[in-house]
C-alpha positions as CSV (number, residue, x, y, z in Angstrom):
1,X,-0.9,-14.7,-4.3
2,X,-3.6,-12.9,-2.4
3,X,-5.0,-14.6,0.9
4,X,-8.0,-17.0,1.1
5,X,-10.4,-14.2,2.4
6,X,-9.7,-12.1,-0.6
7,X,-9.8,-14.9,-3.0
8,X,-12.8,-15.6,-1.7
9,X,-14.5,-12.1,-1.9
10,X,-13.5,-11.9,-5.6
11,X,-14.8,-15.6,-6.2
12,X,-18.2,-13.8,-4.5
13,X,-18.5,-10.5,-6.2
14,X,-17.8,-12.8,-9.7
15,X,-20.6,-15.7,-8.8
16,X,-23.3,-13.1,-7.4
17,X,-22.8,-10.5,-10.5
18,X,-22.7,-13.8,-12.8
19,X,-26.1,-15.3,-11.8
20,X,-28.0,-11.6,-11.6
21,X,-27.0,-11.0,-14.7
22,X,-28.4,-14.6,-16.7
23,X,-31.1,-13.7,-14.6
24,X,-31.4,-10.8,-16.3
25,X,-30.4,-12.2,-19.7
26,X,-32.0,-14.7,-19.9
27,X,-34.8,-16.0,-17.0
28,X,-36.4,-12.3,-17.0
29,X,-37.9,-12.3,-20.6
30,X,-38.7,-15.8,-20.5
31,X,-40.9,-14.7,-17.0
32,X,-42.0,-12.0,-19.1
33,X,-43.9,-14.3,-21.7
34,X,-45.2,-16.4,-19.0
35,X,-47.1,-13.1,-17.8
36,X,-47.8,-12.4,-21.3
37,X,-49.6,-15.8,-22.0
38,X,-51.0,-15.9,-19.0
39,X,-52.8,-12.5,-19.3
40,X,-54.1,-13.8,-23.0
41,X,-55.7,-16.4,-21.5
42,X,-57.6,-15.0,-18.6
43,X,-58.5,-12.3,-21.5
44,X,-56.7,-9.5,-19.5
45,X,-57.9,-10.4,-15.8
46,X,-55.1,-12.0,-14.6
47,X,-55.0,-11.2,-10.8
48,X,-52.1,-8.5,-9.9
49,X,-51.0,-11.0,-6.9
50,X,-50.1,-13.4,-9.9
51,X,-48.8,-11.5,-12.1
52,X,-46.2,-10.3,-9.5
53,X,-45.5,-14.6,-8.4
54,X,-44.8,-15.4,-12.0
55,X,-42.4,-12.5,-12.5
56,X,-40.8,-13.5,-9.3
57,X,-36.9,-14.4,-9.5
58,X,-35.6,-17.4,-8.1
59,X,-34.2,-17.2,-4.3
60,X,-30.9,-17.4,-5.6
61,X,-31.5,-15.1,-8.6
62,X,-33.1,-12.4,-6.0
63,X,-30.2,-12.9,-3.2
64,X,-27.3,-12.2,-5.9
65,X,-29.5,-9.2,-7.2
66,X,-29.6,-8.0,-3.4
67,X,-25.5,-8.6,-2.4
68,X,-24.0,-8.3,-5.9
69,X,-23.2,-4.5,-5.6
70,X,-22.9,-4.4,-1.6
71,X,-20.0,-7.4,-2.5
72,X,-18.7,-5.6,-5.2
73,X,-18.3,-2.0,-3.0
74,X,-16.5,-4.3,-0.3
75,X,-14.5,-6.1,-3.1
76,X,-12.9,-2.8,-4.6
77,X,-12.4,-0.8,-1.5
78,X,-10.5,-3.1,0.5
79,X,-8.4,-4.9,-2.9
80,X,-7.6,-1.2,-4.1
81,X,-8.1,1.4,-1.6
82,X,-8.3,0.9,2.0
83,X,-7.9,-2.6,3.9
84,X,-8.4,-3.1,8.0
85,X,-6.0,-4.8,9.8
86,X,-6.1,-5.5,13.5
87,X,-2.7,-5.6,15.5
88,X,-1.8,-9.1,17.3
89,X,1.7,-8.8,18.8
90,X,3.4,-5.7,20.8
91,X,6.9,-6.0,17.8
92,X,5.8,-1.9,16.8
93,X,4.9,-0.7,20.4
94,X,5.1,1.9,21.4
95,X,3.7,3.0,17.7
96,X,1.2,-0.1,17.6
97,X,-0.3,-1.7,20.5
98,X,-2.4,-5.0,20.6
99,X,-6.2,-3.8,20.1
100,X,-5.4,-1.0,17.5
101,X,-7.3,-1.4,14.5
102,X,-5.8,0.3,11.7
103,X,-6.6,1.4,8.0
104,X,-4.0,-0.1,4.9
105,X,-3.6,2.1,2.2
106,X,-3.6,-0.4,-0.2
107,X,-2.8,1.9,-3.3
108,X,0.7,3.3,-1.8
109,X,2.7,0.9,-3.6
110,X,1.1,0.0,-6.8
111,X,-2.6,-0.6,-7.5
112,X,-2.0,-4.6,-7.8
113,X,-5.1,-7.5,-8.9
114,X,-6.5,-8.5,-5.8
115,X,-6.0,-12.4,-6.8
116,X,-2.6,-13.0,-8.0
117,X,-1.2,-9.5,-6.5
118,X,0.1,-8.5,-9.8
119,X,0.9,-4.6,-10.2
120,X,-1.6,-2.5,-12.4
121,X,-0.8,0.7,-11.7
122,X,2.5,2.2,-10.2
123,X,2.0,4.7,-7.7
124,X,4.9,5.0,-5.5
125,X,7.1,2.8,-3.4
126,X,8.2,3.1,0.9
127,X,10.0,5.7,2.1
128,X,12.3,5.5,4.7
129,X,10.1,5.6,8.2
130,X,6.9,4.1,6.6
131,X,4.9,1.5,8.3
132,X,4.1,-1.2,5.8
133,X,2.4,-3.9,6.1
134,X,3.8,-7.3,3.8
135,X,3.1,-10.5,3.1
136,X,6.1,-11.9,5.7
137,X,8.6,-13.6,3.0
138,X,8.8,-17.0,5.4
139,X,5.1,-17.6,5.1
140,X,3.3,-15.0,2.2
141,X,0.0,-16.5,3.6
142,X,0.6,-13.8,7.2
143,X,0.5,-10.8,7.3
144,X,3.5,-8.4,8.8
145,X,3.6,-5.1,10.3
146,X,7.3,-3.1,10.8
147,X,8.8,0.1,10.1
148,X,11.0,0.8,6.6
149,X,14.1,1.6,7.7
150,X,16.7,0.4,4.4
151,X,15.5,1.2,0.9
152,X,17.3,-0.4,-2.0
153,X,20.8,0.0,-1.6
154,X,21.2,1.1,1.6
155,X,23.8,-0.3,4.1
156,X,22.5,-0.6,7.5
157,X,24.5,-1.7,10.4
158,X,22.3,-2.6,13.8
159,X,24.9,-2.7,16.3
160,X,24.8,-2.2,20.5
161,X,21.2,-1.4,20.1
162,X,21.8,1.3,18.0
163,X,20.9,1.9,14.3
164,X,23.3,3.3,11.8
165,X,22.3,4.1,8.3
166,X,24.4,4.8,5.0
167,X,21.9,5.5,2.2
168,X,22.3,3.8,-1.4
169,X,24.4,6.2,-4.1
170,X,24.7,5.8,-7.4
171,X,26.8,9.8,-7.7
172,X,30.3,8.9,-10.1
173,X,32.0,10.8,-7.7
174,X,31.7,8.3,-4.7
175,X,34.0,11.1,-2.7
176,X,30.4,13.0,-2.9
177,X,28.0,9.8,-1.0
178,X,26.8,10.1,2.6
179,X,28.5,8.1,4.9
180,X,27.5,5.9,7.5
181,X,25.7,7.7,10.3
182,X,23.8,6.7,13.8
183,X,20.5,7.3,13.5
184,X,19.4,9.9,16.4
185,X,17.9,8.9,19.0
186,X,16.6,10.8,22.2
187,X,15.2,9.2,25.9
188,X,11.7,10.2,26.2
189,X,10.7,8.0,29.1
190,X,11.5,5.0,31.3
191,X,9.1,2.3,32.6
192,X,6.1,3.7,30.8
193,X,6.2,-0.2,29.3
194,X,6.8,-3.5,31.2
195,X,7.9,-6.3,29.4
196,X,6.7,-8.6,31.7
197,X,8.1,-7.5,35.2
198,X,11.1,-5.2,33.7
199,X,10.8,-1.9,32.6
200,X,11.6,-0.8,29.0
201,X,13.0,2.8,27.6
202,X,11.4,4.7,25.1
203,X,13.3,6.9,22.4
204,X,12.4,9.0,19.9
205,X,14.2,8.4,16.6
206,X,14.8,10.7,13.3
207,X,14.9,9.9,10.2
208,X,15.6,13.5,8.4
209,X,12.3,15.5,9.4
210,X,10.4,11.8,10.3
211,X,10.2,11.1,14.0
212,X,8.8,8.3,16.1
213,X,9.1,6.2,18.9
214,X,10.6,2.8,19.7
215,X,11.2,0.9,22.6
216,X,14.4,-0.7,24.5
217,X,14.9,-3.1,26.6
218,X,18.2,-2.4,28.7
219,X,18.5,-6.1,29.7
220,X,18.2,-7.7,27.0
221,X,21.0,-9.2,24.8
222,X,21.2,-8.9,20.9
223,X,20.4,-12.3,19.6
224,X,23.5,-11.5,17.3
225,X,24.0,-15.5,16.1
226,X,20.3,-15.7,15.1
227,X,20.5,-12.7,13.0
228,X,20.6,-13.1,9.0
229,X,23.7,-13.9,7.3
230,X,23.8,-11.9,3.9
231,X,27.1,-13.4,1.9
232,X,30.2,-10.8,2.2
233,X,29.1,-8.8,5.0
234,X,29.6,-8.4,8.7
235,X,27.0,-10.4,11.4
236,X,25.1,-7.2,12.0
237,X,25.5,-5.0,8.7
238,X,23.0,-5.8,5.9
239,X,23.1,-4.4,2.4
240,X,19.4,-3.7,1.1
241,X,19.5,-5.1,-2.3
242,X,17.4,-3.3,-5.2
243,X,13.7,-4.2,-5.3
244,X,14.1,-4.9,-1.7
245,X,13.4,-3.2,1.7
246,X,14.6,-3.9,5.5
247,X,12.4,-3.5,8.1
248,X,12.3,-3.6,12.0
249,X,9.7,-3.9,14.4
250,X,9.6,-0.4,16.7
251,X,10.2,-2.8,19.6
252,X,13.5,-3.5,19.4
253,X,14.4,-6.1,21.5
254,X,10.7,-7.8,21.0
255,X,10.6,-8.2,17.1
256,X,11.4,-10.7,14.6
257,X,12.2,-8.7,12.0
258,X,14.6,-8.2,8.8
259,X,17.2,-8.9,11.2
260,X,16.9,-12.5,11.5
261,X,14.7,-13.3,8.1
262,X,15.8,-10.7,5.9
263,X,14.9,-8.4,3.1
264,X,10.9,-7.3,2.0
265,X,10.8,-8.6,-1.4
266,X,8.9,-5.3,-3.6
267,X,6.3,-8.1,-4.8
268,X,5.1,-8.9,-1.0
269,X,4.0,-5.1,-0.5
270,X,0.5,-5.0,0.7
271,X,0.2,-1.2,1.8
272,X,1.2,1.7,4.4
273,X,-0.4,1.8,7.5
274,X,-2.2,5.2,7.8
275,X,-4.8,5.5,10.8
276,X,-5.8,3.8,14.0
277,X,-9.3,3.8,13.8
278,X,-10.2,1.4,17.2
279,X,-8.5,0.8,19.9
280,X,-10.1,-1.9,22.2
281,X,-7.5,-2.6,25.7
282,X,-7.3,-5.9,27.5
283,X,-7.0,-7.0,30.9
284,X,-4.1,-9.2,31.5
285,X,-5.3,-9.7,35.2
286,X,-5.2,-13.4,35.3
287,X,-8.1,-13.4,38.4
288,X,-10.3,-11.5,35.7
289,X,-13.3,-13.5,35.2
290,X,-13.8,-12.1,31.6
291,X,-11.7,-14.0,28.9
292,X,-8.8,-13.0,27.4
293,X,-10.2,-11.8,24.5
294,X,-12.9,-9.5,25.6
295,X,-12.2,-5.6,25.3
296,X,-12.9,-4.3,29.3
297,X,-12.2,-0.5,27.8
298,X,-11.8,1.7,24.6
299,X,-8.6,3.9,24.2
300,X,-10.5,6.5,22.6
301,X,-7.1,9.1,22.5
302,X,-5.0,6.4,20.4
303,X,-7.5,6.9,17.1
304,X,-5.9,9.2,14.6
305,X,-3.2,9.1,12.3
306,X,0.2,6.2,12.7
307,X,3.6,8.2,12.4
């Protein structure tokens, strides 16, 4: 089921359009023959000031005539078209910072009803290196943010900080499939991230002609006994199963991810993350006299499109 903001902005658009239109219906013509009578009696020289007060809607008659369509605009963009999110956690930087503002497209995967989140229309589904955002399958009231990296039937193996991929087959010949491969990856940087007094390492990893960045932390430990344990396989191998996807935050070692809660159910699909269109940075100096939550800059060269 949808969230309570969106529940709400349907319950909106439905009561505003609802009371314009018995307004219109049915208040309107009786206003009408008020007018009408009163003009016969004052033998046609009724006052226009009065004709305009009794042909006046009611306040609440006039407000739903004023936000019905502005509510309704806002209603179908963001439920079918384009939602915003802002970022809250560093689990996709270096991709995704905290203060990027970014646009869901929310028609990627299925046009769905913006209530109960049932599918309409079928328009696609992720592809591998997509950033979607779900409803995260422990609590479908938050929204998540992380990267597809299994599609339905995959086997993926996250092992020594390395990924390692075999992709679903369904050839006769099994002797034809793919097998299991380390997914490239390539030091860009080191120390261009802290994570808190330690510096991290950023790669770039490939998926086929798809390329982005994550980030490493060389001290830290897989957290290997809190990982998911899917029946039959081994502590760090997962086998994506159909109508599913697994997905990991682009900071490694600072994400709770399909690792440890598992698979992204088709049905909790919200949308692919497309463009940062704000960027606000943050001071983390704790002698700052501005709170916490007060932008001190814009990071006007982060705006543009998320790979």
């Amino acid at each position: 089921m949808a969230g309570y903001f969106a529940i709400f902005l349907v319950v909106l658009t439905l009561a505003s359009g609802l009371i314009w239109l018995i307004d219109v219906l049915v208040f309107a013509p009786k206003r009408k023959v008020k007018v009408a009578t009163a003009q016969a009696a004052a033998a046609g020289g009724l006052p226009l000031s009065a004709i305009e007060e009794l042909e006046k809607p009611s306040y609440l008659a006039e407000t739903a005539k004023e936000i019905f369509p502005l509510i309704l605009a806002i209603t179908i963009i963001r439920s079918f078209l384009y939602e915003p999110f802002q970022i809250p956690s560093g689990s996709m930087m270096p991709t995704l910072l905290v203060g990027d503002f970014i646009l869901v497209e929310k028609f990627s995967y299925d046009v769905k009803d913006p209530v109960w989140r049932k599918p309409l229309i079928t328009t696609g589904r992720p592809e591998r290196g997509d950033v979607i955002v779900f409803k995260y399958p422990e609590q479908p009231t938050v929204d998540f943010i992380k990267r597809t990296v299994g599609l339905p039937g995959d086997r993926i193996i996250y092992k020594n900080k390395q990924l390692f991929i075999q992709p679903a087959c369904t050839a006769a010949d099994k002797s034809t499939c793919p097998g299991l491969e380390a997914v490239p990856l390539t030091l860009q940087a080191e120390g261009e991230f802290m994570d808190g007094e330690l510096p991290t390492k950023r790669y770039s990893e490939q998926f086929g002609e798809h390329k982005h960045d994550i980030l490493q932390h060389p001290f830290k430990s897989e957290q290997l006994m809190q990982y998911y344990k899917q029946p039959g396989t081994a502590i760090e191998e997962f086998i994506v199963p159909e109508g599913h996807y697994f997905a990991l935050g682009d900071n490694r070692d600072n994400s709770r991810d399909s690792r440890f809660w598992g698979f992204v159910p088709e049905e909790n699909l919200v949308g692919k993350a497309v463009f940062i269109w704000m960027s606000f940075e943050f001071s983390d100096d704790p002698d700052n006299w501005l709170p916490s939550w007060v932008p001190v800059g814009v990071r006007f060269e982060r705006l543009g499109k998320i790979n």
